[in-house]
C-alpha positions as CSV (number, residue, x, y, z in Angstrom):
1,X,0.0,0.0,0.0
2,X,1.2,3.4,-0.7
3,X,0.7,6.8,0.3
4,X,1.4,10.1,-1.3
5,X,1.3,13.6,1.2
6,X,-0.2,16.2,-0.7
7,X,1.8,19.6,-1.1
8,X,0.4,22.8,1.2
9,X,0.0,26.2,0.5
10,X,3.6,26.8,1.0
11,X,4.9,24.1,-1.2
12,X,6.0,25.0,-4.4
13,X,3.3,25.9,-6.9
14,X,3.1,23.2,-9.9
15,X,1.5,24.5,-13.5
16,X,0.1,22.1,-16.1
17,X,-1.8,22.4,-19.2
18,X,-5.6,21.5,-20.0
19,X,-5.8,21.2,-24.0
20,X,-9.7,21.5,-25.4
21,X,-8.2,20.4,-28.7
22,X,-9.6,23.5,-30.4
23,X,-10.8,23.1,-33.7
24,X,-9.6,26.5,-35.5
25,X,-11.8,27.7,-38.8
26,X,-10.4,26.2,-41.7
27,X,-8.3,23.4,-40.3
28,X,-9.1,20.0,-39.6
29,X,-9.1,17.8,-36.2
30,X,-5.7,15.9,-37.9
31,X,-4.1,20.0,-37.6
32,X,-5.7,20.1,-34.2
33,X,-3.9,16.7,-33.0
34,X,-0.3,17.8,-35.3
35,X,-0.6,21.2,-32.9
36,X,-1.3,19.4,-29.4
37,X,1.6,16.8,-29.8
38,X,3.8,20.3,-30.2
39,X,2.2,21.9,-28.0
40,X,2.8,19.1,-25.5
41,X,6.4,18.8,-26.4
42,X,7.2,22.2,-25.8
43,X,6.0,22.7,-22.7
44,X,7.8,19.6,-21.6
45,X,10.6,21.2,-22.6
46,X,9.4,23.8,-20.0
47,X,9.1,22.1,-16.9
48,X,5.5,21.9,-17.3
49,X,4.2,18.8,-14.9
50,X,1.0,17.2,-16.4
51,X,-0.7,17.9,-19.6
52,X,-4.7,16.7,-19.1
53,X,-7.2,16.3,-22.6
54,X,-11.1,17.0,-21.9
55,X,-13.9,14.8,-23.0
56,X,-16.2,16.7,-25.1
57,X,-18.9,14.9,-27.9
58,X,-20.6,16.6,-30.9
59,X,-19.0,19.9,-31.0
60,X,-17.5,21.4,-34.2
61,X,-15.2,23.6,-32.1
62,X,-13.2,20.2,-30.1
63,X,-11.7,17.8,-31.2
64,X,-11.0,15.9,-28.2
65,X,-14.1,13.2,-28.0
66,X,-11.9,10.3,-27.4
67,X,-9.3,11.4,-25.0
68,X,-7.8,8.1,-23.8
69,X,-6.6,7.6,-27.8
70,X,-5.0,11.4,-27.7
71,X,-3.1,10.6,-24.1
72,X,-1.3,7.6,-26.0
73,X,-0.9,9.8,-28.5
74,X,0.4,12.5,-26.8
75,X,2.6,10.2,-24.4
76,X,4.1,8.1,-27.0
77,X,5.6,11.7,-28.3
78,X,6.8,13.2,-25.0
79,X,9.5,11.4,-22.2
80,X,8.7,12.9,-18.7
81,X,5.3,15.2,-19.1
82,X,2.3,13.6,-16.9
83,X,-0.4,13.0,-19.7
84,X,-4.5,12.4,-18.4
85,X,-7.9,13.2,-18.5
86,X,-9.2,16.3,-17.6
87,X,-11.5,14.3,-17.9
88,X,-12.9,11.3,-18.9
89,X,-16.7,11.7,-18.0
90,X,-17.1,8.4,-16.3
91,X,-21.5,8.1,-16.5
92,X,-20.2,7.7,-20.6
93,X,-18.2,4.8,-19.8
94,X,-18.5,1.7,-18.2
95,X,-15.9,1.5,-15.6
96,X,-14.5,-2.0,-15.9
97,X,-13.5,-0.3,-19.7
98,X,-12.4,2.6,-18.1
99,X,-9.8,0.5,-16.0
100,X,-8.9,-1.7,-18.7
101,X,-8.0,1.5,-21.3
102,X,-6.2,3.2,-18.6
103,X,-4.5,0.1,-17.6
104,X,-3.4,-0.6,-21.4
105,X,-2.0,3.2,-21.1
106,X,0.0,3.0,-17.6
107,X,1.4,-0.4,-18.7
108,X,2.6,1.6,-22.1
109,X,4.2,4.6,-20.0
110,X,5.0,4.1,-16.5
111,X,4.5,6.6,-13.8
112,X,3.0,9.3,-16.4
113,X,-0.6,8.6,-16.7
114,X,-3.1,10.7,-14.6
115,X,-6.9,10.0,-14.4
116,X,-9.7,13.0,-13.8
117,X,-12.9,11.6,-13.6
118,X,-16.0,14.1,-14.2
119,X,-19.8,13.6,-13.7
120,X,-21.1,15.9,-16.6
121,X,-21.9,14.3,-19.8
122,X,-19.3,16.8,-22.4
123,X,-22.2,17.4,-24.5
124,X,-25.8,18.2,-25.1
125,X,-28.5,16.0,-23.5
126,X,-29.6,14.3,-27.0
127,X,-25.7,13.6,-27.4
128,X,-25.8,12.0,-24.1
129,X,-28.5,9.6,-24.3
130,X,-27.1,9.2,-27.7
131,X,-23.9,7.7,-25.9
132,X,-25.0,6.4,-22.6
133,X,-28.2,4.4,-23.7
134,X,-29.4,2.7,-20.9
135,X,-27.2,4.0,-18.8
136,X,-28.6,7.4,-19.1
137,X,-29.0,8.5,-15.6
138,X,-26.0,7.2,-14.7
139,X,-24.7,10.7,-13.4
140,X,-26.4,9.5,-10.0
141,X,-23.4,6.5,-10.1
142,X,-20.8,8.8,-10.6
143,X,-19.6,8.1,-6.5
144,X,-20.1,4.1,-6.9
145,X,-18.5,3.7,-10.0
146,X,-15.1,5.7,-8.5
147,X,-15.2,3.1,-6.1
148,X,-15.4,0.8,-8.8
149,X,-12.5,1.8,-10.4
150,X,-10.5,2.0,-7.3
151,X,-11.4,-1.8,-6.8
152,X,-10.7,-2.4,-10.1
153,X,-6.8,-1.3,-10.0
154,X,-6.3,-2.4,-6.4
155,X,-4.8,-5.9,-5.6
156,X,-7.5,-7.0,-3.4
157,X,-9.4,-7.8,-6.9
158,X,-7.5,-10.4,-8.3
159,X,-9.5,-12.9,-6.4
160,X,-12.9,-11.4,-8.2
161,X,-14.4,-13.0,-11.3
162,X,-14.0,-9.5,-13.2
163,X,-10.9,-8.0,-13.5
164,X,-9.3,-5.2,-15.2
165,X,-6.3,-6.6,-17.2
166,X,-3.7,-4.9,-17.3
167,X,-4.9,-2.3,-14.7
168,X,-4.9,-4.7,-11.6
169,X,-2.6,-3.1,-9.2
170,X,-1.3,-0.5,-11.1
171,X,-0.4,2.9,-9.6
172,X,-2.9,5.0,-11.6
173,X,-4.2,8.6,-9.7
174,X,-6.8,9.3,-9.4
175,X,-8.3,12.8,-9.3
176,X,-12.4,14.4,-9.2
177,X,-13.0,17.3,-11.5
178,X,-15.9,19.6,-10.7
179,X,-17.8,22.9,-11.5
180,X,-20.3,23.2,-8.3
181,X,-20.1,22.1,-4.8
182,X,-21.2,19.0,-5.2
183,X,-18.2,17.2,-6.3
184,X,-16.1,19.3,-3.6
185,X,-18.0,17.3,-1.0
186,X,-17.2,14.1,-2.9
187,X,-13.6,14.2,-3.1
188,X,-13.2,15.6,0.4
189,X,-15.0,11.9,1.2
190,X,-12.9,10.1,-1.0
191,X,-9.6,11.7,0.0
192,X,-9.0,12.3,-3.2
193,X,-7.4,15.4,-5.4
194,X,-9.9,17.5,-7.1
195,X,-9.6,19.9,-10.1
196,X,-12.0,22.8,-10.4
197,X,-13.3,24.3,-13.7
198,X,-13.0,28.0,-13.0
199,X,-11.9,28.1,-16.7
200,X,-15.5,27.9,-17.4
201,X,-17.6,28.1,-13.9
202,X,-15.8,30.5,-11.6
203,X,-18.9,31.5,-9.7
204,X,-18.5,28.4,-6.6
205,X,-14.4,28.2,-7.1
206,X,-14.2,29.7,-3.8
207,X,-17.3,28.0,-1.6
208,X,-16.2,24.4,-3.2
209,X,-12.3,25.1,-2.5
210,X,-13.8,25.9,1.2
211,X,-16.0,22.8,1.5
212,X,-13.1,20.4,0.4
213,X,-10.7,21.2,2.9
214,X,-13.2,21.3,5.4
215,X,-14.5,17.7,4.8
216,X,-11.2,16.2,3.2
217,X,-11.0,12.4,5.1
218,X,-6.9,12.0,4.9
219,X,-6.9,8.5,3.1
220,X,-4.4,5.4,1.7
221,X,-4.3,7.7,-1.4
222,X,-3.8,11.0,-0.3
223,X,-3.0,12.6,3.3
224,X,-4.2,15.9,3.0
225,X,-6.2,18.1,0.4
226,X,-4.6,19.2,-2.4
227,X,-6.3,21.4,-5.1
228,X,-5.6,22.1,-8.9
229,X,-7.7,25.1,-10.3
230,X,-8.1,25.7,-14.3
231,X,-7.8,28.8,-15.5
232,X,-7.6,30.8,-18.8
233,X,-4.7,32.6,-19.7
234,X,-3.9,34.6,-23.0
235,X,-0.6,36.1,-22.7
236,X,1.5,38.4,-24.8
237,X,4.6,40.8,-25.3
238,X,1.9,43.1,-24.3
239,X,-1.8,44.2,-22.6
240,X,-2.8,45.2,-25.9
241,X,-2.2,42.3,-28.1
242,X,-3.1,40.2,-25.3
243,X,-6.4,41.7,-25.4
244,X,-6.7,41.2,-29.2
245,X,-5.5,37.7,-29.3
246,X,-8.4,37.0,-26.6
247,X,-11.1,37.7,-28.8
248,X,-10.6,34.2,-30.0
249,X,-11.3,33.0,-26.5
250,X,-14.5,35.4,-26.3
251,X,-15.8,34.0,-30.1
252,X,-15.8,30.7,-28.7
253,X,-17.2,31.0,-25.5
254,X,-20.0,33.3,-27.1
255,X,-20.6,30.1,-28.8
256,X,-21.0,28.2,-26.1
257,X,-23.4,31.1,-24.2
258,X,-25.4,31.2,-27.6
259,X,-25.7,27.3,-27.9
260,X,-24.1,27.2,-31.3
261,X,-20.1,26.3,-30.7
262,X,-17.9,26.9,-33.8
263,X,-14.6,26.1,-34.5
264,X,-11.9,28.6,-32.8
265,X,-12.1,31.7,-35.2
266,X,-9.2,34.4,-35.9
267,X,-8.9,37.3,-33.1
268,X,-10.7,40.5,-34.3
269,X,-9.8,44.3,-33.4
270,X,-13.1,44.8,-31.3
271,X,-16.2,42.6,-30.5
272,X,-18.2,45.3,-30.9
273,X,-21.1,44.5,-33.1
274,X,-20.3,40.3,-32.6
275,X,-22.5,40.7,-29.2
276,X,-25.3,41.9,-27.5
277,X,-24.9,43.6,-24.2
278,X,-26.1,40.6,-22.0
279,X,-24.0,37.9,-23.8
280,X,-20.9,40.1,-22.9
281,X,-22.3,40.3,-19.5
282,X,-22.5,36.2,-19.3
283,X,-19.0,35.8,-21.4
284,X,-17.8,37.9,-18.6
285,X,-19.2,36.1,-15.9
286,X,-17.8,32.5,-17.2
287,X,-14.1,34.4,-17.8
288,X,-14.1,35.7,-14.6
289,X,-10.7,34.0,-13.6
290,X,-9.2,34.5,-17.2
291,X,-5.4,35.8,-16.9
292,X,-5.1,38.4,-20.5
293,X,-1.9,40.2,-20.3
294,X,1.6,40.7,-20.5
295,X,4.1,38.5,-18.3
296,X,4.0,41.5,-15.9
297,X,0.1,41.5,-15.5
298,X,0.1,37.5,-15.5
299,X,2.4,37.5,-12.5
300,X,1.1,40.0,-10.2
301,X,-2.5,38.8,-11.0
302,X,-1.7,34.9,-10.9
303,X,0.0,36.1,-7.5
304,X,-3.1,37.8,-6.1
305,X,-5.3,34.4,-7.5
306,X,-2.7,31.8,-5.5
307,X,-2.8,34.3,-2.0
308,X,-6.3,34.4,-2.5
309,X,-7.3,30.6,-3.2
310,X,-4.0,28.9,-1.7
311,X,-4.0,26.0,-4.4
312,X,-1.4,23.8,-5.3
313,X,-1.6,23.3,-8.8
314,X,-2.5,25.8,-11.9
315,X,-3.3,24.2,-14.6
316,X,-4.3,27.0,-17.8
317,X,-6.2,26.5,-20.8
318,X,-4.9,28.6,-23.5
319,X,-7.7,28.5,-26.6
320,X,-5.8,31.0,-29.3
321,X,-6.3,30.7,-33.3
322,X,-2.7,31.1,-33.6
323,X,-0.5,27.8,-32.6
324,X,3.2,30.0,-32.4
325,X,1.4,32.8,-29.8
326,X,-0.4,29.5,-28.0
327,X,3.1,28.2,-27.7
328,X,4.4,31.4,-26.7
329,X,1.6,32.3,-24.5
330,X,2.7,29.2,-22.2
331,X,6.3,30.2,-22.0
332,X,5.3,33.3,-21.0
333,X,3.0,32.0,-18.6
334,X,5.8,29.6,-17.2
335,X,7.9,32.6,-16.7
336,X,5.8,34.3,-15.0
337,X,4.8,31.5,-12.6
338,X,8.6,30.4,-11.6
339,X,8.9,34.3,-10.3
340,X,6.7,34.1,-8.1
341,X,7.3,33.2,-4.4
342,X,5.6,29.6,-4.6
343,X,7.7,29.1,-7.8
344,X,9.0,25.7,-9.6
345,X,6.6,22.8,-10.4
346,X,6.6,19.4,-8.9
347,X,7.1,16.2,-10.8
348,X,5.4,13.5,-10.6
349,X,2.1,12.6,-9.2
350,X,0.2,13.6,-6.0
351,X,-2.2,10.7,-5.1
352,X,-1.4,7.6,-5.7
353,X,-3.8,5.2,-5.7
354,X,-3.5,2.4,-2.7
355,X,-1.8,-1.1,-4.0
């Protein structure tokens, strides 16, 4: 059996990378996969620790609906960067397949395989039932079929008449994703890592952070909480061309607000005229913790966001039409992260699952 402490507030501050596999207008999903494997590689090359793919289905602006395929992907062309799911949306899946795929994947690459679980479906309701079937309200399984995996990779099952081969006893982490309270209360149970989307729901960031710590169990797989919060960032040379390469970010989730999600379109001088006053206002509201700026204005807001929510990990989504500013975007971003006093990522993974 082993057990992993989880870093505090005063441990150095780790930064990762959640890709959405962006679609851009006019490319293709094979461009989309050409410019994640780069992507990936280059922030290995700057000490990056864990690089997570999202599950999302029928959406012409992602590209990322089978994300165990893309981690092998991604892993077979990197050496050291953690690769997962940020996350596999576990009611789609049946988690005896689940263990099996993930098992196939930590067998491949040792030691660099992370798995987020998340309860939403990554699509629209008629896509979900689409994919789930019978299993349509399986959302209300989502705490039993954790378990499920956990039995699944532990030892203790090898005695059972359903296994997960290979994925019995493998050290595979485990970590809960979330947008609302709800799954805060879940991991704290489970003494598990959790991962907020503040990328995209900001508004309970700070009431779930609150409730986890204050119900986190210390268990086999993790001693005490520890917390990764998503977040956008779009930065630049400057405040100005930050600001214009966001538009791209605004375009898309516009999309989203409208309920018509396009593929990732080029930055424009001004959305003037692309939106009506209360889309702005609920764009806004889901980019509330979105870092637009120079490496100056990423680190002294980035500083004010770690004081203010004490997490352990950042981990940024960076959706920009243009790959080279992406790519640059995250350098800067990595600068600006090592300079500040909880500097330096850690390597390596933070719960370990019990064996």
């Amino acid at each position: 059996m082993s057990s992993v402490s989880s870093s505090s507030s005063a441990s150095p501050l780790a930064f990762s990378v959640l890709d959405l596999a962006p679609i851009n207008a006019g490319s293709t999903p094979a461009d989309t996969f050409r410019r994640s494997l780069d992507l990936a590689r280059n922030v290995e090359r700057l000490g990056y620790t864990r690089y997570w793919l999202s599950e999302h289905h029928n959406m012409a602006s992602v590209a990322s609906s089978a994300p165990v395929v893309l981690i092998g992907h991604l892993a077979g062309g990197t050496t050291t960067l953690r690769i997962g799911s940020g996350g596999v949306m576990l009611p789609n899946h049946a988690p005896l397949v689940v263990a099996e795929q993930f098992g196939t994947l930590a067998t491949l690459y040792p030691g660099r395989i992370d798995l987020g679980l998340g309860r939403a479906p990554g699509s629209d309701q008629l896509t979900a039932q689409a994919i789930r079937g019978s299993r349509f309200g399986g959302a209300q399984d989502f705490p039993r079929d954790i378990q499920q995996l956990q039995t699944y990779f532990s030892t203790t099952n090898r005695t059972n008449a359903v296994r997960a081969i290979p994925g019995e006893g493998l050290d595979i982490p485990l970590y809960i994703l979330g947008s609302s309270t709800d799954s805060a209360y879940l991991a704290a149970a489970l003494g598990l890592p959790y991962a907020f989307a503040s990328h995209f729901a900001p508004g309970q960031l700070l009431a779930a952070l609150e409730i986890y710590r204050q119900h986190f169990r210390p268990s086999a797989h993790l001693a005490a909480p520890y917390v990764i919060a998503c977040v956008n960032v779009v930065a630049a040379d400057t405040d100005a061309e930050a600001r214009r390469l966001s538009t791209s970010l605004q375009q898309f989730m516009l999309g989203v607000i409208k309920g018509r999600p396009a593929p990732l379109q080029p930055p424009v001088e001004s959305m003037r005229g692309l939106w009506e006053p209360a889309q702005e206002y609920a764009v806004g509201q889901m980019l509330a913790y979105a870092f637009i700026g120079s490496q100056a204005t990423m680190q002294r807001e980035l500083q004010e966001f770690v004081e203010q929510t004490q997490v352990n990990e950042l981990m940024a989504v960076s959706n920009m039409f243009s790959h080279e500013a992406r790519v640059y975007s995250y350098q800067l971003l990595a600068q600006a992260l090592r300079a500040l006093p909880q500097a330096q990522p850690e390597a390596g993974v933070v719960g370990a699952e019990a064996r």
